[in-house]
C-alpha positions as CSV (number, residue, x, y, z in Angstrom):
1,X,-9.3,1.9,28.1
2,X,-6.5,4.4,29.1
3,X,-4.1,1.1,28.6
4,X,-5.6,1.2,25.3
5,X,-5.3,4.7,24.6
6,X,-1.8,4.7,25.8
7,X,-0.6,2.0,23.4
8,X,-2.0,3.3,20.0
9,X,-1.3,7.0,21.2
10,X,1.8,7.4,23.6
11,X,1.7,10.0,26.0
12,X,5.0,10.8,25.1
13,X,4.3,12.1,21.8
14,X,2.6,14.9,23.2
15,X,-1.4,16.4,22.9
16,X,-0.1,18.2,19.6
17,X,0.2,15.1,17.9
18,X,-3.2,13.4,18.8
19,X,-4.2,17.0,17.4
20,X,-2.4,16.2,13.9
21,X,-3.5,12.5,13.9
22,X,-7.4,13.6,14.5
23,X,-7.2,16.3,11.7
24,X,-5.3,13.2,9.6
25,X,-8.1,10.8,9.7
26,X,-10.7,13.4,9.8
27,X,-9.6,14.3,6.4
28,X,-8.4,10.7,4.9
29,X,-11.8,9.6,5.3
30,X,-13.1,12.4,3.5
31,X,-10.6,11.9,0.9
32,X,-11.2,8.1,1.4
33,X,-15.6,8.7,0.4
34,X,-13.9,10.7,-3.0
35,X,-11.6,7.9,-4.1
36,X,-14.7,5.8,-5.0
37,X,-16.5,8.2,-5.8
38,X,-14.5,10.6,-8.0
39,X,-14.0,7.6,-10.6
40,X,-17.7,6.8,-10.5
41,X,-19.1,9.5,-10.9
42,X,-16.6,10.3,-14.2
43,X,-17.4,6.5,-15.5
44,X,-20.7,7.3,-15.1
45,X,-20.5,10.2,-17.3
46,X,-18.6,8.6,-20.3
47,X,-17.5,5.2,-21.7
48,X,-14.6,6.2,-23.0
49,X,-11.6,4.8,-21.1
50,X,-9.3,7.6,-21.9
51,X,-11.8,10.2,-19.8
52,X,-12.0,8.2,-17.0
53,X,-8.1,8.0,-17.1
54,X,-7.9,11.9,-17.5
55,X,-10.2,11.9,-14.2
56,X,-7.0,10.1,-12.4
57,X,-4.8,12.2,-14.2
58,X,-6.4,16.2,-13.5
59,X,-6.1,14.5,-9.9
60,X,-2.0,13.7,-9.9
61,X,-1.4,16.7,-12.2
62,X,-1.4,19.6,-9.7
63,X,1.7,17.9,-7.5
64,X,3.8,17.8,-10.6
65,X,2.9,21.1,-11.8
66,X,2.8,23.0,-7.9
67,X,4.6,20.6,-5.8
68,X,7.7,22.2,-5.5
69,X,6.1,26.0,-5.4
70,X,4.1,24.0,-2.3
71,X,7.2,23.1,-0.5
72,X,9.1,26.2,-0.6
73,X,6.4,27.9,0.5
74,X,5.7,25.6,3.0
75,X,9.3,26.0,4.5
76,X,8.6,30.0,4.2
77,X,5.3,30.7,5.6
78,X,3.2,29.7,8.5
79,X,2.6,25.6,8.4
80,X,0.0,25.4,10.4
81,X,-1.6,28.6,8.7
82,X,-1.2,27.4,5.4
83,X,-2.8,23.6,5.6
84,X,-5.9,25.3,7.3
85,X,-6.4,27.7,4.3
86,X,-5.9,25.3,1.5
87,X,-8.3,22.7,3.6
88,X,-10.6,25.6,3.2
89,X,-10.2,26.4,-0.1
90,X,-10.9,22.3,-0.7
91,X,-13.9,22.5,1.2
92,X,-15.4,25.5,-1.1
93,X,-14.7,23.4,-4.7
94,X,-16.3,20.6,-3.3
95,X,-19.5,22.3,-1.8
96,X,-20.1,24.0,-5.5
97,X,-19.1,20.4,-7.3
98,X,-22.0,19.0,-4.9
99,X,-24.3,22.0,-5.4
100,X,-23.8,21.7,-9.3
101,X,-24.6,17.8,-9.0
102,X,-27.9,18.2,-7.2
103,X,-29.0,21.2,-10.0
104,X,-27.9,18.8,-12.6
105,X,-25.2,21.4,-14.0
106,X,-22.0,19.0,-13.5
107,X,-21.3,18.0,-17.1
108,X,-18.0,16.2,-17.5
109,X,-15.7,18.8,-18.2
110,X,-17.1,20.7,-14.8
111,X,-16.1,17.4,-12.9
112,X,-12.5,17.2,-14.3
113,X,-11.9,20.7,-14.1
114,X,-13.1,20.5,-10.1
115,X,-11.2,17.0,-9.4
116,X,-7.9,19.2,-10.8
117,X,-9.2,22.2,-8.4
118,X,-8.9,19.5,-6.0
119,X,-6.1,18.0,-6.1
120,X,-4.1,21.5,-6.0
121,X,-5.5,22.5,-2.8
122,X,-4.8,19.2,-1.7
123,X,-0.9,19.5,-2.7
124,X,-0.5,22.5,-0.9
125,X,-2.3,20.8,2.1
126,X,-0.7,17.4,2.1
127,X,2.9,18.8,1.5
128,X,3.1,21.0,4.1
129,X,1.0,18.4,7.2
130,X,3.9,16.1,6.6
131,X,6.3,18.8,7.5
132,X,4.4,19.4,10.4
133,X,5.7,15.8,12.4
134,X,8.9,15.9,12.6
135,X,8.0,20.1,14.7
136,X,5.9,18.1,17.1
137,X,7.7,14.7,17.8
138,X,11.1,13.2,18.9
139,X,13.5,11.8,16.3
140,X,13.2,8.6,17.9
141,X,10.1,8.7,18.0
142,X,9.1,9.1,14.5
143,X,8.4,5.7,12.9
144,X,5.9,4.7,15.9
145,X,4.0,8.4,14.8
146,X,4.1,7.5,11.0
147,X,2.8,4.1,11.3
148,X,-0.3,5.6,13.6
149,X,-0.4,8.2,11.2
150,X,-0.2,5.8,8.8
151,X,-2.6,3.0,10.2
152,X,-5.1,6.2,10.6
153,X,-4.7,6.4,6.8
154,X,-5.1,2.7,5.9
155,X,-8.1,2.3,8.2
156,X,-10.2,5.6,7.3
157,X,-8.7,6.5,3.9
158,X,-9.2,3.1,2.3
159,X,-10.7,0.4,4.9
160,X,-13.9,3.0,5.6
161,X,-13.8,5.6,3.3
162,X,-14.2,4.2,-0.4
163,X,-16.8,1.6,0.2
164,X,-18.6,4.6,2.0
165,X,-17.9,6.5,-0.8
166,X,-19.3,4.4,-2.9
167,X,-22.4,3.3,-0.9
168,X,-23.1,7.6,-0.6
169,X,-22.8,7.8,-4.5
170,X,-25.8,5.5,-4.8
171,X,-28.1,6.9,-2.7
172,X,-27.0,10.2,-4.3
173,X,-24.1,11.6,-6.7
174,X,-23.9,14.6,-4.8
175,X,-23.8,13.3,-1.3
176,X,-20.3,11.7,-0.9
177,X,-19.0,15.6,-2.1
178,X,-20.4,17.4,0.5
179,X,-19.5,14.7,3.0
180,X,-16.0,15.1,2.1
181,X,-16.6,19.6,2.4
182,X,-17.6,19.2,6.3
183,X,-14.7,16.4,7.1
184,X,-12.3,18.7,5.6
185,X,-13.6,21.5,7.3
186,X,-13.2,19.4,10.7
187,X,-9.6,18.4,9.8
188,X,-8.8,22.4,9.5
189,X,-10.3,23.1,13.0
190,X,-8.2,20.4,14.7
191,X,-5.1,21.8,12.9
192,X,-5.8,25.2,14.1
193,X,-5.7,23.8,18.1
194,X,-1.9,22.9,17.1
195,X,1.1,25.3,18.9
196,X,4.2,24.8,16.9
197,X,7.8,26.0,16.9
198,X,9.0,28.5,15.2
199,X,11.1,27.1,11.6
200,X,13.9,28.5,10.6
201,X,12.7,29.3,7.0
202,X,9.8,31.4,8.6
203,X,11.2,34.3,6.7
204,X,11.1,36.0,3.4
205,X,14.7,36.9,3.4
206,X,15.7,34.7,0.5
207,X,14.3,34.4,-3.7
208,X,11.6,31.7,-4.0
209,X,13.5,30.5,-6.2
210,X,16.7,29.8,-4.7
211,X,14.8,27.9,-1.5
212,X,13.5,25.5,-4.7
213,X,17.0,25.2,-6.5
214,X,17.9,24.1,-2.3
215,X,16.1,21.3,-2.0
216,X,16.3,19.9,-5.9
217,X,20.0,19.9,-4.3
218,X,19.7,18.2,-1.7
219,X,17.5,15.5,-3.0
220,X,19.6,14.9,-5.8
221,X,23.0,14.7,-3.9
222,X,21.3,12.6,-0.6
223,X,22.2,8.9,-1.4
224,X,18.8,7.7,0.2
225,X,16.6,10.1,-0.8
226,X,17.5,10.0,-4.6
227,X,17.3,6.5,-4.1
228,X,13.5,6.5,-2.5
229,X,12.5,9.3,-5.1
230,X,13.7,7.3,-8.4
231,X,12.4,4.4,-7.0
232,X,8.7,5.7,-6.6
233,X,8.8,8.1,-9.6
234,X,9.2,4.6,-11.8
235,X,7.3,2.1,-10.1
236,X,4.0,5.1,-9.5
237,X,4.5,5.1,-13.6
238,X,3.6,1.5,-13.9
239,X,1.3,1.5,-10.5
240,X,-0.2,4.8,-12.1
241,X,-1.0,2.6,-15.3
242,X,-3.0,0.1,-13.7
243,X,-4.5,2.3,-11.4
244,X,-6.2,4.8,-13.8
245,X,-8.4,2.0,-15.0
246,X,-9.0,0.4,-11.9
247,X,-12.7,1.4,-11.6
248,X,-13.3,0.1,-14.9
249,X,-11.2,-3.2,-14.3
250,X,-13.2,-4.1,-11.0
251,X,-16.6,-3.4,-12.6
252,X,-16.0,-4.9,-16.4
253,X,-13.5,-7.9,-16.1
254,X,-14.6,-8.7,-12.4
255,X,-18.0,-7.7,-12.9
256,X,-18.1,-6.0,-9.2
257,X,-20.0,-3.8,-9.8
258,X,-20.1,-0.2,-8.2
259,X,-20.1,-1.3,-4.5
260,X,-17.2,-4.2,-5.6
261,X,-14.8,-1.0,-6.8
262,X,-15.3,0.4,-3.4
263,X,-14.5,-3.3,-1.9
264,X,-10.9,-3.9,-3.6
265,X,-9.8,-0.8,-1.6
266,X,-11.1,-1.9,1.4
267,X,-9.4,-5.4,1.2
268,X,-6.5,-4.0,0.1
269,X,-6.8,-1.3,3.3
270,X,-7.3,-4.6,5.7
271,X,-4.3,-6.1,4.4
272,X,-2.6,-2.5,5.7
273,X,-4.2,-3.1,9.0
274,X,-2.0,-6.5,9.4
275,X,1.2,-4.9,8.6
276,X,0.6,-2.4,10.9
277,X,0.6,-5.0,13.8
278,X,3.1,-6.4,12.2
279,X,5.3,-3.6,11.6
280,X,7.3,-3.6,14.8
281,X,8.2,-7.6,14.7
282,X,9.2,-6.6,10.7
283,X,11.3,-3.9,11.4
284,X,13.3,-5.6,14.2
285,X,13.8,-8.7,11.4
286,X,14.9,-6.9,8.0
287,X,16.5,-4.4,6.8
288,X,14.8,-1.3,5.4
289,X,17.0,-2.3,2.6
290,X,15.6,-5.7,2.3
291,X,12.4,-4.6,3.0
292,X,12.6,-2.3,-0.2
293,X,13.2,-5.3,-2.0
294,X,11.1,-7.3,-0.8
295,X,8.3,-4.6,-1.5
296,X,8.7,-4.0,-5.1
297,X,8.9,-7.7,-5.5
298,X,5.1,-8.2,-4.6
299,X,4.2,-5.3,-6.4
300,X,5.3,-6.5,-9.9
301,X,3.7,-10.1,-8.6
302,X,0.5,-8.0,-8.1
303,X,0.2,-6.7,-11.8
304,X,0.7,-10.2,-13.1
305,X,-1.8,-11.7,-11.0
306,X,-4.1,-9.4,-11.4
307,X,-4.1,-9.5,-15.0
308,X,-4.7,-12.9,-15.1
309,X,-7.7,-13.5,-12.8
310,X,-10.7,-12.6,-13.4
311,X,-12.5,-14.1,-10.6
312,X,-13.3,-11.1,-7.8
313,X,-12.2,-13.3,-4.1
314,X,-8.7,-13.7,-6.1
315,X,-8.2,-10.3,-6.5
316,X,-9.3,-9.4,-3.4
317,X,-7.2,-11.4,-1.7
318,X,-4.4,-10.1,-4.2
319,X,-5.3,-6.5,-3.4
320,X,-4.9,-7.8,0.5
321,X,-1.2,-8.8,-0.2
322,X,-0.3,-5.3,-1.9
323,X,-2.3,-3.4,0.8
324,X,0.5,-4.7,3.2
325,X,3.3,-3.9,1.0
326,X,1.8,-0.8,0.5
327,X,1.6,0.1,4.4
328,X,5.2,-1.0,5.3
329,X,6.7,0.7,1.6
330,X,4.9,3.7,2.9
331,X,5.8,4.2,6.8
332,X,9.9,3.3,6.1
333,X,10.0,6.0,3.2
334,X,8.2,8.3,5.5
335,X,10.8,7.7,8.7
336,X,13.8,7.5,6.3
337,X,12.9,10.4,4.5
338,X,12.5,12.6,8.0
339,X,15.2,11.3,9.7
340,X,17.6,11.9,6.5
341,X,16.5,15.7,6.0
342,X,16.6,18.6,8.4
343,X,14.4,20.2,9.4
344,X,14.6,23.5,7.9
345,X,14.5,21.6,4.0
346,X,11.7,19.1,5.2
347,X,9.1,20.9,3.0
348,X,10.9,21.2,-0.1
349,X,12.6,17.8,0.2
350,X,8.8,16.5,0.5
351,X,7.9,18.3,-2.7
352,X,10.6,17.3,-4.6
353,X,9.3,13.5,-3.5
354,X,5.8,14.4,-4.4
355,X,7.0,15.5,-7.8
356,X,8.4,11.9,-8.3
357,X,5.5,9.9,-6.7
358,X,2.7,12.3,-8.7
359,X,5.1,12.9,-11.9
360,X,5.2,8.4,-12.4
361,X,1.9,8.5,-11.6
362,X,0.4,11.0,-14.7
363,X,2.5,9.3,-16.8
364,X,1.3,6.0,-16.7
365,X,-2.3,7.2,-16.1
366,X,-1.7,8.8,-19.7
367,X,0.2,5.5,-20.9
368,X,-2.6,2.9,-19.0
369,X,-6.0,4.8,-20.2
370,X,-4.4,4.4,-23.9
371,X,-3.3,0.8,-23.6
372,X,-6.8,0.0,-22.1
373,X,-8.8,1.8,-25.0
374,X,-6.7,0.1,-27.6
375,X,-6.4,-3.5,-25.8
376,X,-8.5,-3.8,-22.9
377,X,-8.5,-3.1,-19.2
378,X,-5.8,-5.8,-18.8
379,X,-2.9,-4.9,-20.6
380,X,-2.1,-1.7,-18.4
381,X,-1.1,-4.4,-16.2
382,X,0.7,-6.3,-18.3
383,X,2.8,-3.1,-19.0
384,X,3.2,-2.6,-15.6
385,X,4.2,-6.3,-14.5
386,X,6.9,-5.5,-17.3
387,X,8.0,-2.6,-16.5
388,X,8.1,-3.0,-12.5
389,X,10.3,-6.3,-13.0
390,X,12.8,-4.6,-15.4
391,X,13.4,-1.4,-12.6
392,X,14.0,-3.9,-9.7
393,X,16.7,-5.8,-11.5
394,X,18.1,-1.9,-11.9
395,X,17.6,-0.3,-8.5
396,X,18.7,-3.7,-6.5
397,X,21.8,-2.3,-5.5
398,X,20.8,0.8,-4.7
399,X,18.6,0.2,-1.9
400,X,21.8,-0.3,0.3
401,X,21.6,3.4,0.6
402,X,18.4,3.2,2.7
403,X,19.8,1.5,5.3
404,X,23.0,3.6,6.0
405,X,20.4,6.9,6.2
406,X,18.5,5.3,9.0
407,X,21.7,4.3,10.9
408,X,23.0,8.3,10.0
409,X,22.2,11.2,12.1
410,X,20.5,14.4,10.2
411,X,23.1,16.7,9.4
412,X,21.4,20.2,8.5
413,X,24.4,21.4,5.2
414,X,22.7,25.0,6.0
């Protein structure tokens, strides 16, 4: 067992980050219950596409409207301080949402305005944990910590948590909420055991909104990290697309039913699970650069095949494919993102990612909950099969840039 132990969680890494990791999956599988269960409960509110799209969207909002406001103050203020407050705050909307279910006082504008509630807390939460890493592990070390981080993520977040989700929501609407209010809860407690260093932004000396205006900078000018964040501000617009109408895709066009919804995720989360074993032997093999490629490749594969089965063991096994090219996509960007950006800027660097990831994906959840009302739940893939294969033909060149940031030490331009 302490082989075992050893292996997934190096000694090496130090007790502060099995701390992290636990608060990570503690919380990931509370947000894992949710992400069956927020679309469900909004589809079973309302027919009409569009709403169930706005559910997605209230959800990816709050990044793009607070995501950079998180990361400065998340390079200002006390990180570990500031992700067990907001976890708090979480905890509190989701314990009224639940209460409100069980009096039968949730109508559907109470559930979009709390999934928005939501998914502010969590921006401020989420931003500022993955700033936390890179205080409490070795450069070198970083890509073995983000792919257990990572795997943590794949296994709790979309392997357990959305069937569970799913499973909770019908024995009772109310009960995957409040599972989610006491995990969260948990995942603030674990943070709290964490002792970090001191950051050198842990002072007010400077205008808000100078520290923003910093890191917009330094995003922009950074080779590699313009690169990762144009890359996943388009491809989230045409993932976004499909995505906002998943729910209704799995249950009307594969006829999955509520449980089947949960199911996709899971497959897709197992398909994670292999690249993580696999992530080592990858690595050594390709290029991040080629790995890039390689990734948005399958991704535009995925819309097209999903659009044209409609027979649930296909998808699945579709949904398998992506889950792995979802894993590895996830973990390099991650490492070559950290490794790239000191440590001082890691928080508004983060943001200004988050603004790109959450900023492609309310677009196309606007754009995909339209095309499905007007068309059916197929043609926000079609648009994003399209639009996926014309961006990789663009950014193909680019992607060279990824590879020279790994090889390059950080360099802190403060």
């Amino acid at each position: 067992m302490s082989r075992l132990v050893e292996a997934l969680l190096p000694a090496r890494l130090g007790t502060g980050f099995r701390w992290l990791l636990g608060s990570s999956w503690v919380t990931n599988l509370g947000d894992g219950i949710v992400l069956a269960a927020g679309p469900l409960l909004v589809a079973s509110m309302t027919d009409d596409a569009r709403l169930v799209a706005l559910g997605a969207t209230l959800q990816w909002l709050p990044p793009l409207l607070f995501g950079l406001l998180a990361g400065a103050l998340s390079d200002r203020l006390d990180r570990r301080r500031l992700v067990i407050v907001m976890n708090l705050v979480r905890a509190v909307v989701l314990a009224v949402l639940a209460a409100l279910i069980v009096t039968d006082q949730a109508t559907i504008a109470v559930v979009l305005g709390a999934l928005f509630l939501l998914g502010t807390s969590e921006v401020f939460a989420d931003n500022t944990a993955s700033t936390l890493m890179p205080m409490l592990v070795h450069r070198d070390d970083l890509a073995i910590a983000n792919s257990r981080l990572q795997a943590g993520f794949i296994t709790v977040n979309q392997l357990a948590g959305p069937p569970l989700g799913a499973a909770l929501f019908a024995a009772g609407a109310a009960l995957p909420f409040a599972s989610e209010a006491v995990l969260v809860v948990a995942g603030a407690v674990l943070v709290s055991r964490l002792r970090l260093p001191v950051h050198a932004e842990q002072r007010a000396e400077t205008h808000i909104g100078r520290d923003i205006a910093e890191g917009l900078r330094f995003s922009l000018r950074h080779p590699a990290v313009r690169t990762l964040i144009l890359t996943i501000f388009t491809f989230n617009i045409t993932f976004g697309a499909a995505w906002s109408v998943l729910v209704l895709y799995a249950t009307r066009r594969l006829g999955m039913g509520e449980v089947g919804f949960g199911l996709l995720t899971t497959v897709s989360a197992a398909g994670g699970l292999v690249a993580t074993l696999a992530y080592g032997w990858i690595t050594r093999h390709v290029t991040l650069a080629d790995l890039m490629r390689i990734g948005l490749i399958i991704e535009t594969l995925t819309h097209v095949a999903l659009a044209l089965t409609t027979v649930p063991w296909v998808a699945m096994a579709i949904m398998f494919v992506f889950g792995a090219h979802a894993f590895v996509w996830g973990t390099t960007s991650m490492t070559v993102r950290q490794r790239a950006v000191p440590l001082r800027l890691q928080g508004r660097v983060n943001s200004v990612n988050l603004i790109g990831s959450f900023g492609g994906l309310v677009l196309g959840s606007v754009v995909g909950g339209s095309l499905a009302q007007q068309w059916g739940v197929t043609a926000p893939f079609w648009f994003a099969a399209a639009g996926s294969a014309v961006f990789v033909v663009a950014i193909w060149r680019q992607l060279r840039h990824i590879a020279v940031a790994d090889a390059s030490p950080v360099v802190d331009e403060g």
